[in-house]
C-alpha positions in Angstrom: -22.0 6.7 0.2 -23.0 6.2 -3.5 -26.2 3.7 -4.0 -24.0 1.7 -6.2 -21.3 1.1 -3.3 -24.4 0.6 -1.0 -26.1 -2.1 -3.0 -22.4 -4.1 -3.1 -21.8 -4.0 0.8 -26.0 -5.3 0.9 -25.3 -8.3 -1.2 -21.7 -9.4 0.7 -23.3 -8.9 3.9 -26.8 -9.9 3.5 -26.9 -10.5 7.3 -25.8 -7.4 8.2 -22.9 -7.8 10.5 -19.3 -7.8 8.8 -18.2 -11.4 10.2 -20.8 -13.4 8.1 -19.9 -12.7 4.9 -21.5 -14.4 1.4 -18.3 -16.2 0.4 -20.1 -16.5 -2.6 -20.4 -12.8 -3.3 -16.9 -12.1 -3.0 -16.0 -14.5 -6.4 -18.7 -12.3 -8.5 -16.8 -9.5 -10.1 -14.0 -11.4 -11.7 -11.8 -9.6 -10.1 -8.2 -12.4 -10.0 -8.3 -11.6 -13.7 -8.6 -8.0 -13.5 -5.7 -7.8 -10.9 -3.9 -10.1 -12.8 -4.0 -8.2 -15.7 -3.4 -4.7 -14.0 -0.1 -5.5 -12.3 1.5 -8.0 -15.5 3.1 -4.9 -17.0 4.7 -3.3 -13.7 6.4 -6.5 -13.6 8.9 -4.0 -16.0 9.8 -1.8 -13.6 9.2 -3.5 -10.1 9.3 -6.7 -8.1 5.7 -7.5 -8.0 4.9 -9.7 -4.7 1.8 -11.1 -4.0 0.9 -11.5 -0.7 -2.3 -13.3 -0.7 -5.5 -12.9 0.4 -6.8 -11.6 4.0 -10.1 -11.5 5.2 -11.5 -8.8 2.3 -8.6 -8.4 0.4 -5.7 -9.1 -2.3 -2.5 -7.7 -0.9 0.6 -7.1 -3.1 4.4 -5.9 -2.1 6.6 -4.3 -4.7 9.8 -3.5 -4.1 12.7 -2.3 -6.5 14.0 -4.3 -8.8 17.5 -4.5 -8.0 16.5 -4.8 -4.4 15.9 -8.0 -2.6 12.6 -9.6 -3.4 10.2 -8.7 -0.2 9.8 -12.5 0.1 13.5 -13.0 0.5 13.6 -10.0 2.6 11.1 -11.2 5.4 11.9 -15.2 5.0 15.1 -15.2 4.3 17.1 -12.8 5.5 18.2 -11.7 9.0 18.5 -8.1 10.4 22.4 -8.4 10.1 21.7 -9.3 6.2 19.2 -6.7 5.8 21.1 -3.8 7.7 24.4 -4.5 5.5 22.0 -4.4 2.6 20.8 -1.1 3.2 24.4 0.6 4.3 25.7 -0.8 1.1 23.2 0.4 -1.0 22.9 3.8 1.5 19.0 3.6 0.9 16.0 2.3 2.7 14.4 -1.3 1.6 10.9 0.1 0.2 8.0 -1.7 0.1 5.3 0.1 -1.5 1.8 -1.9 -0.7 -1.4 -2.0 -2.4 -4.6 -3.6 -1.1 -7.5 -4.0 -2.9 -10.9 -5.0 -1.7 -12.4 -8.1 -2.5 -15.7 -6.3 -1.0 -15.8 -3.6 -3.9 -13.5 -2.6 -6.3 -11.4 -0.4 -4.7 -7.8 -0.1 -3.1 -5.6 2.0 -1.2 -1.8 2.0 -1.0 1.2 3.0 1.7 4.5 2.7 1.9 7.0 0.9 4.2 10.2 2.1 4.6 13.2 0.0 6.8 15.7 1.6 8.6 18.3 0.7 11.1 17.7 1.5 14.6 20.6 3.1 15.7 23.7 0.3 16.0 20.9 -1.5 18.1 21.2 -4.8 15.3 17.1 -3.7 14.8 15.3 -2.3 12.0 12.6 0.0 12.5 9.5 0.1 10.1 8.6 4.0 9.0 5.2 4.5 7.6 6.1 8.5 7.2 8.7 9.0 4.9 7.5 10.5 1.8 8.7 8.4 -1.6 10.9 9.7 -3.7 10.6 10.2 -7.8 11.2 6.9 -8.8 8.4 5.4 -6.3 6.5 8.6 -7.0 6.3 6.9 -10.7 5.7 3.7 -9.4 3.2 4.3 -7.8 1.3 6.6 -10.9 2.0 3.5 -13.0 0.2 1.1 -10.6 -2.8 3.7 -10.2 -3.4 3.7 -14.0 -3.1 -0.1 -14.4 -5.6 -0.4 -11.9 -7.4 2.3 -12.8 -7.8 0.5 -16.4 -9.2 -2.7 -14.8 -12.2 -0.7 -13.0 -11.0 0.0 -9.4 -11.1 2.7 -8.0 -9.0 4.9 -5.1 -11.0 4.8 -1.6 -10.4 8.2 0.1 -10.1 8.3 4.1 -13.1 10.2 3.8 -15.3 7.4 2.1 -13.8 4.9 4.3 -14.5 6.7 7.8 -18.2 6.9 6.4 -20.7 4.7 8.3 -22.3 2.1 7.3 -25.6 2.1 9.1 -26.7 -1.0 8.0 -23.7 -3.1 8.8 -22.6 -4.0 12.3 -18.6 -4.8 13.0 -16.9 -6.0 16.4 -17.2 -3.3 19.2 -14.0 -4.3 20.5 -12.0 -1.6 19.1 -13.4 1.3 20.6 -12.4 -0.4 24.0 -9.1 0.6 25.6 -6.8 -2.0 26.5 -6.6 -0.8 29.7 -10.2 -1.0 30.3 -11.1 -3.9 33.6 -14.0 -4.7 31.4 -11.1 -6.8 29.7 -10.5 -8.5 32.6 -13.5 -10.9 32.5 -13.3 -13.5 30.6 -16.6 -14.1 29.5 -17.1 -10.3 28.6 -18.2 -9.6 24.7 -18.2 -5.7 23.2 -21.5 -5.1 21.7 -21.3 -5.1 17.8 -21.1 -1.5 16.8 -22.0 0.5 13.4 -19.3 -0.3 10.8 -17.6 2.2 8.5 -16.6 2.4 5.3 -13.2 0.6 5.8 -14.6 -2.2 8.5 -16.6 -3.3 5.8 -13.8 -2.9 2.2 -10.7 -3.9 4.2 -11.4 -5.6 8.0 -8.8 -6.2 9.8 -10.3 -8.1 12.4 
């Protein structure tokens, strides 16, 4: 882990476990400018939809611009609307996502791609189908924008790096199958966090 990387997750988590944050520390980089001024420009070429804030970070949708807005595609329409939508158009709805840490400056991106499933009336999310040259672009444009306001890509090998000083939920390592489950008064011991635990948590 570089010492510069080290000395941001010390000052957010001064207490050393992931779910006591400094609040405080998180607002220090001026970073809803930065983003703000890295995705202005796409706003060209793609619907730019963003998706708020989770627990460590700034999530953002965009989708093509002649496409349904991802808003209007999860609020407002239903999977009758949105299966027309894609046989008329004979293409997926693509949502390409970007989060970006509110840890450290960094971010990493994936793709959603909906389908039909079948003449079921469902759609099916696939998080494997490669993009094609126009969200091959897209997504080069986004990585320079953000590239140019100081954040940087986090490989999966930085984030499956541990973070020795840092405990996260222990939960997780737990199958759901396990009787431990069963008790209701049972707690998993905290366990050493990684990279990602500690940029992105999910918990």
């Amino acid at each position: 882990m570089e010492d510069s990387l080290a000395r941001r997750l010390r000052l957010v988590f001064p207490s050393g476990v992931d779910w006591e944050p400094d609040e405080a520390a998180l607002e220090l980089n001026d970073q809803a400018r930065r983003l703000s001024d890295a995705f202005s420009d796409l706003r060209k070429v793609a619907h730019v939809n963003p998706q708020g804030r989770s627990r460590f970070s700034s999530e953002f949708a965009i989708t093509h611009p002649s496409a349904p807005t991802f808003d209007e595609w999860i609020r407002h329409m239903d999977n009758k609307s949105k299966t027309n939508w894609i046989r008329q158009n004979n293409s997926f709805y693509v949502a390409l996502w970007f989060k970006v840490s509110r840890v450290a400056d960094f971010y990493i991106h994936y793709f959603n791609h909906w389908r039909p499933r079948d003449e079921t009336g469902y759609l099916d999310i696939d998080l494997t189908i490669p993009p094609d040259d126009y969200w091959q672009s897209v997504v080069a444009a986004v990585v320079e924008s953000l590239c140019a306001a100081r954040f940087s890509h986090a490989s999966k090998v930085m984030l499956n790096e541990s973070v020795p000083f840092v405990l996260t939920w222990g939960g997780d390592a737990i199958p759901d199958d396990d009787p431990r489950w069963d008790d209701p008064d049972f707690e998993p011991e905290p366990v050493c966090a990684c990279v990602y635990d500690c940029l992105f948590g999910d918990q």
